[in-house]
C-alpha positions in Angstrom: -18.1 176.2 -91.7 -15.3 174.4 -91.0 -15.9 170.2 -91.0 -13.0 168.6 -88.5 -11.2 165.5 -90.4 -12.1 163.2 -88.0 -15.8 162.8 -88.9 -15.7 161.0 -92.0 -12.8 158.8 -91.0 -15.3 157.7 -87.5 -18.5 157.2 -90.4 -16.0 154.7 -92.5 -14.7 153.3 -89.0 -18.3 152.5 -88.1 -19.8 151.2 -90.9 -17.1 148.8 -90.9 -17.7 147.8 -87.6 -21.6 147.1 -88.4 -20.3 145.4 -91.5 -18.6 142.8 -89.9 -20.2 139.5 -88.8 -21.4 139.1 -85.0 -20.0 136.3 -82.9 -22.5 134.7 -81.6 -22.2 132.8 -78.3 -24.5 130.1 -78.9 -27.1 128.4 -81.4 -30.5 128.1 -80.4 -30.7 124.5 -79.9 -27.1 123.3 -78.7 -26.1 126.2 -76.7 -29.6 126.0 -74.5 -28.5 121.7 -74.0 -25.0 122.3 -73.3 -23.9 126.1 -73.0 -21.0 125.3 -75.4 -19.5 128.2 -77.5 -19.8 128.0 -81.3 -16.6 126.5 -82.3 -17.7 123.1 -80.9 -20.0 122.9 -83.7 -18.8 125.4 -86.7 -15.0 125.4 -88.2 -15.0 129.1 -88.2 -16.0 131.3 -85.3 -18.7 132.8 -87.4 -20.2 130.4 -88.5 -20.4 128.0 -91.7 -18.8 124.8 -91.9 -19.4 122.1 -89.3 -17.3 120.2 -87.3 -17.5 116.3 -86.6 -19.6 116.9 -83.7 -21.7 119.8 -85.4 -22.8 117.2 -87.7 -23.5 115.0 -85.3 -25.6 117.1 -83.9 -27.1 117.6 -87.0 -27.9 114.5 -87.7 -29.3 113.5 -83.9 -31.6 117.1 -84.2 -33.0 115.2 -87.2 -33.6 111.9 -85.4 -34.6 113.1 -82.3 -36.0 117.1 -83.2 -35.5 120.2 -80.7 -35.9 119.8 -77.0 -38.1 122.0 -75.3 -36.1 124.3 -73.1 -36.4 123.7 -69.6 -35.7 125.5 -65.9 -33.3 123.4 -63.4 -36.6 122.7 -61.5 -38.7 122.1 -64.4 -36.3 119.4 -65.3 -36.9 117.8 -61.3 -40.2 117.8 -61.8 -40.4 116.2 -65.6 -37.8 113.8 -63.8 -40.5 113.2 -61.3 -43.1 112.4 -63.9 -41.1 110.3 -65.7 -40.2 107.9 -63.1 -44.0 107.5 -62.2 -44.8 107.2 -65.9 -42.3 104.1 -65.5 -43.7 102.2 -62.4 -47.0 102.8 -63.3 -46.3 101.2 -67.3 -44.5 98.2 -65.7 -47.3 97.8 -63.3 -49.7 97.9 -66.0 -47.9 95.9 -68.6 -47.0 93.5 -65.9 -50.0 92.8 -64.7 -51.3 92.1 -68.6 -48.5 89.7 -69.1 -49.6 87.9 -66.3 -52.7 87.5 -67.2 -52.4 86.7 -70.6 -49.1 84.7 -70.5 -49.5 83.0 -66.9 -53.0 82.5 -66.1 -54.8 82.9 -69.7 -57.4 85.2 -70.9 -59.8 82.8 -69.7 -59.1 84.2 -66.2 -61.4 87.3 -66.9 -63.4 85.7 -69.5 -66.5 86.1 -67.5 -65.4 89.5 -66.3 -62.5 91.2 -64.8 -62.2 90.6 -61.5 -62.4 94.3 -59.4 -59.3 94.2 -58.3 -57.4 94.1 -61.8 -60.3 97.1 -63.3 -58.8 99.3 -60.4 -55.4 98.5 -61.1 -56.1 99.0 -65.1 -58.1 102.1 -64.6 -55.5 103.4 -61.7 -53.1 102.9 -64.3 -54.6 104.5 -67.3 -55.5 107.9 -65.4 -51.5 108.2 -64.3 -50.2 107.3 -67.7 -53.0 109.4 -69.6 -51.7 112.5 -67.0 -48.1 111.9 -67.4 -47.8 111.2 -70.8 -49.7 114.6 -71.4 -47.3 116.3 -69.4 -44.1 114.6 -70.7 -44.7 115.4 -74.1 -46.0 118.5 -73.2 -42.1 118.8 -71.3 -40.2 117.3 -74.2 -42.1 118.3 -77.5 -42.0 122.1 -78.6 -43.9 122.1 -81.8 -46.5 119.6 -83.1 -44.2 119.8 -86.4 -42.2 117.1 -84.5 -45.0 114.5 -84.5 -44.2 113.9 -88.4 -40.6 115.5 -88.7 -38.8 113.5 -86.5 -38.0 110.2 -85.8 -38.9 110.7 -82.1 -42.1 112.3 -82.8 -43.2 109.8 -84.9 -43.0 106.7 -82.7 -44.2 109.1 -80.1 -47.6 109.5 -82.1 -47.6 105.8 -82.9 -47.1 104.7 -79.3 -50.0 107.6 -78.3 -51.9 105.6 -80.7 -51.7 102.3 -79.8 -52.3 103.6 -76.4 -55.3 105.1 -77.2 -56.3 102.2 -79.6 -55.9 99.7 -75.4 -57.7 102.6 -73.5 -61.0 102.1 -76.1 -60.7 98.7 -75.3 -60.7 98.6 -72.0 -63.3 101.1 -71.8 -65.4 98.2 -74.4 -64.4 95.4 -71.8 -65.2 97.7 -68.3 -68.6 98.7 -69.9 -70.1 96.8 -73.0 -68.9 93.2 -72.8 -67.9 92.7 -69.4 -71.4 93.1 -67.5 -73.1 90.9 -70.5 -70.4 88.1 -69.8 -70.7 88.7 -65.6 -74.7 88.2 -66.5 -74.0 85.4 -68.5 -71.8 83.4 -66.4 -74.4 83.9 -63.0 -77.5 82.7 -65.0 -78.3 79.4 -63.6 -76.2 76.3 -62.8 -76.0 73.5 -65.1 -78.3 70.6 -63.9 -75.7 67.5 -64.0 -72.7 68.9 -62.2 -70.7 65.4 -62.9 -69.1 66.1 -66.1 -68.5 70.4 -66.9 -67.2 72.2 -69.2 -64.8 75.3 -68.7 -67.5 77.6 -69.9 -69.8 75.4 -66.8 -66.9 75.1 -64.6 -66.4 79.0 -64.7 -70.1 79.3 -63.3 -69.4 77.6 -59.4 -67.3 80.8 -59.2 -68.0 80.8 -55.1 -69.6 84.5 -55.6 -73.2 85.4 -54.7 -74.0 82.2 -52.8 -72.6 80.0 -55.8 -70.5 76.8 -54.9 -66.8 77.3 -55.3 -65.4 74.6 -57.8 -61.9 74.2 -59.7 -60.5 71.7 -62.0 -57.3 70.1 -61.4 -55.5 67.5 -63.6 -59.7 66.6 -65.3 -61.0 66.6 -61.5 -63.0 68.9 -60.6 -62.8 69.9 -56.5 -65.5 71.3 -54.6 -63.9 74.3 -51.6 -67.3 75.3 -51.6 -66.8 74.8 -47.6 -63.3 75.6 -47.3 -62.1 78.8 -45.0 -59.2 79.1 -47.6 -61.7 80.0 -50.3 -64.0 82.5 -49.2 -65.8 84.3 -51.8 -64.5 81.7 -54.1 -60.9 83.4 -54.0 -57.7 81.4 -52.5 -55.5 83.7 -50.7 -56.2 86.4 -53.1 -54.5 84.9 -56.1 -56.3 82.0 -57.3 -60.0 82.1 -58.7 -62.6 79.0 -58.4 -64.6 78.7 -61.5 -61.3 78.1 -63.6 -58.8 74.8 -64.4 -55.6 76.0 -62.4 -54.1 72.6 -63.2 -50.6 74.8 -64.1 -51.2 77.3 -61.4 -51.4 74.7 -58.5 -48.4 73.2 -59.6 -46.3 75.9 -58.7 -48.3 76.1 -55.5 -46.0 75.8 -52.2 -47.9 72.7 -50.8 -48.3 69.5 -52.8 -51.0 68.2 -54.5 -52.3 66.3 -51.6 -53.8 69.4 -50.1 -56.1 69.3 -53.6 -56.7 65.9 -53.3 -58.3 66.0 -50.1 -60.9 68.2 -51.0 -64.7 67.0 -52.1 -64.4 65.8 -55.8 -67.6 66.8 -57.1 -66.7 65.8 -61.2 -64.7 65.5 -64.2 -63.9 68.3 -66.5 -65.1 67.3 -69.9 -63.2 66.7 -72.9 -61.8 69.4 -75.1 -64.4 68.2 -77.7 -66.9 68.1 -75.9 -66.3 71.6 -74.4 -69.4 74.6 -75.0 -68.6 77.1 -77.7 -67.4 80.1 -77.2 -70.3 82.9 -77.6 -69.5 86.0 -79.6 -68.5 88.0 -76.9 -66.0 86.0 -75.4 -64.6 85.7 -78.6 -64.4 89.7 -79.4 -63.2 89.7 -75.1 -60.7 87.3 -76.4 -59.7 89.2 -79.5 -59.3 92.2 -77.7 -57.1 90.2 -75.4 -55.0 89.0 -77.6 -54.1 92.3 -79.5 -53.5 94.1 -75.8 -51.0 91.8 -75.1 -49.3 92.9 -78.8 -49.4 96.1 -78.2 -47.5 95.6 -75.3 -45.1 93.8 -77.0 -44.8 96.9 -79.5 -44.5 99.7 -77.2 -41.8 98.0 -75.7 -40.0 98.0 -79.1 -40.7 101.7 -79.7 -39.1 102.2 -76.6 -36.4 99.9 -77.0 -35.7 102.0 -80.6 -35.8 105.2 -79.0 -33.0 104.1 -76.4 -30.8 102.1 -78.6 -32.2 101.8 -82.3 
């Protein structure tokens, strides 16, 4: 049988053709972010040698590891979350800075008042769900936690996190009700000369009288329509020195010094001591209001460190 010429010549012309390299269109990672072709990052089209902005890449993959591929609307939606995640952080972190910076841990010393637990607790749930769902959104191997730059001070931010969520639930459930208890059981007998720890007991709540201290007075608005419930327009508390606070009040002082004076606050020596709760509530304060301070910077080093 006769074998026409052409076959073997058509066998060497395909294995040649399978021998050579494939162009490929894209790499897995920088083709899915920006759909360009491979010579943006590779000196030859098949491959090899990288260009300036193939090694950049290179370098910023390391930093910053793989993004997890995302649909158009997938990407609206992550959007979405991450906005929320945003308002709701600066809510929260505002709010502690306020507190801590502003008014003083000594505010909630004899327990949070209900409407900053809502606002905590509000805030915890949306971070806790949208944090879960970011990372979830940007994170496509748990290799990245400890390969990465970005991973890691993404696990280090989950853990601080995590480390201000325990406290709180310690604060909301352990040491808050025992400091509530403590500060409603009884009133001092001589009300002429308090402490701060005495002082924070005429708290207007429950029937008690509403007292605050102002410049080493102490002002009795027990009887005052502006105090109800021992609150002043929803932003000041009786109970508490708000020596500083009043003086960025809009009226003068003379509005203070017209109500009763019902004592002097006493020294700083001869002030009560602290019990060991309010000094693990202040502790716990204290290192919330670091953390803050550090998430910040992790953030801050993720945009431009």
């Amino acid at each position: 049988m006769k074998i026409n010429s052409r076959y073997p010549f058509l066998i060497v012309v395909l294995l040649f053709s399978i021998s050579l390299p494939t162009l490929s269109h894209s790499t897995p990672e920088y083709a899915e972010q920006t759909g360009f072709e491979c010579q943006r990052c590779h000196v030859d089209l098949t491959g090899g040698k990288l260009t300036k902005t193939g090694e950049d890449f290179r370098e910023d993959l390391k930093t910053k590891g793989p993004y997890q591929p995302l649909r158009p609307i997938q990407k609206v939606i992550r959007l979405i979350l991450g906005y929320i995640h945003l308002i709701t952080a600066i809510a929260w972190f505002g709010t502690i800075l306020y507190v801590h910076i502003l008014l003083k841990p000594a505010y909630a010393a004899k327990g949070l008042p209900k409407g900053e637990l809502i606002l905590g607790w509000l805030s915890i749930t949306i971070l806790t769900i949208t944090g879960i769902l970011l990372t979830i959104a940007r994170i496509p191997a748990w290799q990245a936690f400890y390969t990465t730059r970005f991973g890691i001070l993404l696990g280090i931010k989950i853990l601080l996190f995590m480390i201000m969520v325990s406290t709180a639930v310690t604060v909301t459930f352990l040491i808050g009700p025992k400091l509530r208890k403590s500060s409603s059981s009884g009133l001092p007998q001589s009300k002429d000369r308090l402490a701060l720890e005495e002082l924070s007991r005429f708290d207007g709540k429950e029937g008690r009288p509403a007292y605050f201290a102002y410049h080493g007075k102490i002002y009795d608005v027990s009887s005052s329509r502006h105090w109800k419930d021992g609150t002043h327009f929803k932003k000041h508390h009786a109970g508490y020195d708000l020596t500083d606070l009043l003086e960025t009040a809009p009226h003068g002082e003379e509005k203070v010094l017209q109500m009763p004076q019902a004592g002097e606050l006493a020294s700083l020596e001869k002030r009560a001591e602290k019990s060991s709760r309010e000094k693990i509530f202040y502790f716990m304060a204290y290192m919330n209001l670091i953390f803050v301070f550090l998430i910040t910077f992790i953030i801050a080093l993720w945009r431009w460190g």
